[in-house]
LOLO-293958 format. One record per residue (C-alpha): residue in three letters; x, y, z. Coordinates in steps of 0.1 Angstrom, whole numbers, plus 5000, padded with zeros to 4 digits. Layout:
BEGIN
alaXYZ;...
This chain:
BEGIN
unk500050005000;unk501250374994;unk502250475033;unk501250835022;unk497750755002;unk498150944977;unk500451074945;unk500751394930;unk499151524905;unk495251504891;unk495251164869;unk492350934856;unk491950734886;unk491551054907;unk489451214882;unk486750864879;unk487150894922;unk486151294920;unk483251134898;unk481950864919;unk481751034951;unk480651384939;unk477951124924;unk477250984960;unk477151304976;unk474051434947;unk472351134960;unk472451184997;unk471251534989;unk468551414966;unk467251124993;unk466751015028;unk470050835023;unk471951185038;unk470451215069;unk471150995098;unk468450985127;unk470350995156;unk467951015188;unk465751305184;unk467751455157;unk469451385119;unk473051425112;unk473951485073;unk476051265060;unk476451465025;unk479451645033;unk481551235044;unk482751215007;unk484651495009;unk486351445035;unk487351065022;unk488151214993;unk490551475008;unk492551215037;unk492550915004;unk493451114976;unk494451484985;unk493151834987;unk492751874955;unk490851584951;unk488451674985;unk487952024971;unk486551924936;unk484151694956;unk483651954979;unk482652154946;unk480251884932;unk478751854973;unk478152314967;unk476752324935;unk474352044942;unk473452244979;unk473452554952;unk471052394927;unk468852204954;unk467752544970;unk467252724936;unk464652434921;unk463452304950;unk463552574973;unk461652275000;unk462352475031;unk461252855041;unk465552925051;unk466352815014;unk467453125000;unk470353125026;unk472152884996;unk471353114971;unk475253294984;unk477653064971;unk479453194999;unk477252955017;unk476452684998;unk479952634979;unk482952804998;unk482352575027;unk481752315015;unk485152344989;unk486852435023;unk485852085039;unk488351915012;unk491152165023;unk490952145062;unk490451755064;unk493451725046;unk495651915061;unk494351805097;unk495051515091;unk498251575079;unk499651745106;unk498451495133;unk500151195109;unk503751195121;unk502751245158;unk504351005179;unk502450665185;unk502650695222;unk500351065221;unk498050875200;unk497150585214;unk495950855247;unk494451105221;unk492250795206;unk491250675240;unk490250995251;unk488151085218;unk486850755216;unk485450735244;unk484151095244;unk482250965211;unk480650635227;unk479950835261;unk477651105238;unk475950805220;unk475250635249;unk473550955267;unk471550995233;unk470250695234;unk469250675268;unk468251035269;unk465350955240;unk465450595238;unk461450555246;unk461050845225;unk463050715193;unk461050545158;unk462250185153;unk464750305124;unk466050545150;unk466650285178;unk468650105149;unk470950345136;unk471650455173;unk472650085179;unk474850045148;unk476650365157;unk476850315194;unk478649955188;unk480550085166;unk481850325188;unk482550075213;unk484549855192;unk486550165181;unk487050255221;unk488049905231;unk490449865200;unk491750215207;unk492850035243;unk494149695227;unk496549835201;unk497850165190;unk495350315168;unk496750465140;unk493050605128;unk493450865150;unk494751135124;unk491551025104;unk489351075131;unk490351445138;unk491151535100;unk487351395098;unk486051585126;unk487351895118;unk485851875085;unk482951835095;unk482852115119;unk484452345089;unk481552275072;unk479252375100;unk481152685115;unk481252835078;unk477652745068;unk475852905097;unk479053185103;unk477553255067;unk474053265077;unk474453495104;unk476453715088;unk474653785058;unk471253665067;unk470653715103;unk467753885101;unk465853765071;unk466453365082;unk465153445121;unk462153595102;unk461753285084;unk461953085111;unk459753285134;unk462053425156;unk463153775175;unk466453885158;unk468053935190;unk467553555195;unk469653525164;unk473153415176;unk471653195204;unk469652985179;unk471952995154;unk474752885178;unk472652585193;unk472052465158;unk475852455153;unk475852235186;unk472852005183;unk473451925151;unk477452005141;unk478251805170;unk476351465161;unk477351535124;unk481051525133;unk480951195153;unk478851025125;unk481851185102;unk484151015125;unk482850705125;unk481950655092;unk485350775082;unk487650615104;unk485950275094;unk486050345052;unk489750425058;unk490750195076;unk489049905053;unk490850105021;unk494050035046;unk493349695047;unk492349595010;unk495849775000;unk493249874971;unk495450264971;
């Protein structure tokens, strides 16, 4: 296997991976498939691709995705126009940039974190793991009674998954954990930027929309970014960490 995952340089099997998962990612958007009930709320899962994309095969290769992932955003909102804060993705400020960014910022997190000593992540992947499994856990107990049967199911799949990734973070040196927080902070760039972008441009107009006092606008706004950046990350994480680490093992890169 290539220790770095990746070569320089845009050829055809970078280009025919650019196509397939900006594919995937129209699809999530267009279907149920993107959103993950996790207790009483979903997590998107449009914006994973990209950030595959970026730790597999570079940041040129997350950003193009990332492209594909803001003009779809871009185009959803102009013909479907489904929900009354649409117009928000009207800016490509919102509905591209960020998105773009997500291929950058995964990338280079993960990067950074890749040459850390194996001692410092072995604690770091404790630590987050179990962070992870802890929030599931309280999810599901929190709304368990509450939760639709597809609900109880994906907490379940998540939740053991997150176990397993605990326990084998404290059986053997995990060297997923550079995934995990180029994955996570992805995720979050996608968040931060989108709703950054909202307030700052929209703040206003989208609290009228949602039937809201203006001067509610950065609480709201803010506990968006938390109830649903927060779960989005760890499902970014998971799902990640696991498509990774099976491309690791199949030496298919």
């Amino acid at each position: 296997m290539n220790n770095t995952l990746r070569k320089d340089g845009l050829n055809a099997r970078k280009l025919i991976l650019v196509s397939v998962l900006g594919a995937i990612t129209i699809v999530l958007g267009m279907t149920p498939l993107g959103f993950i009930p996790l207790g009483v709320i979903n997590a998107t899962t449009m914006h994973i691709p990209v950030i595959i994309a970026s730790i597999v095969e570079g940041p040129i290769v997350g950003a193009l995705v990332g492209l594909i992932f803001g003009i779809s955003s871009l185009l959803n909102a102009l013909l479907k126009n489904a929900s009354p804060v649409a117009f928000v993705f009207y800016n490509p400020l919102i509905s591209i940039f960020p998105r773009v960014l997500i291929g950058i910022t995964s990338y280079y997190a993960w990067s950074l974190l890749k040459n850390l000593k194996t001692d410092k992540i072995k604690i770091l992947s404790r630590i987050i793991w179990s962070v992870i499994s802890i929030f599931l856990a309280f999810q599901c107990i929190n709304g368990f009674s509450d939760m639709s049967q597809l609900n109880k199911i994906c907490m379940g799949i998540f939740l053991a998954a997150s176990l397993v990734m605990t326990i084998y973070s404290f059986l053997k040196i995990d060297d997923n954990f550079p995934v995990v927080v180029g994955a996570f902070i992805g995720s979050m760039t996608n968040t931060i930027f989108v709703l950054g972008g909202i307030y700052l441009f929209y703040a206003k107009r989208y609290m009228e929309a949602m039937n809201m006092p203006l001067e509610n606008a950065k609480a709201a706004i803010l506990g968006v970014s938390i109830t649903s950046g927060i779960p989005e990350a760890i499902i970014s994480v998971i799902i990640t960490s696991a498509v990774v680490k099976a491309l690791k093992l199949s030496k298919e890169f």
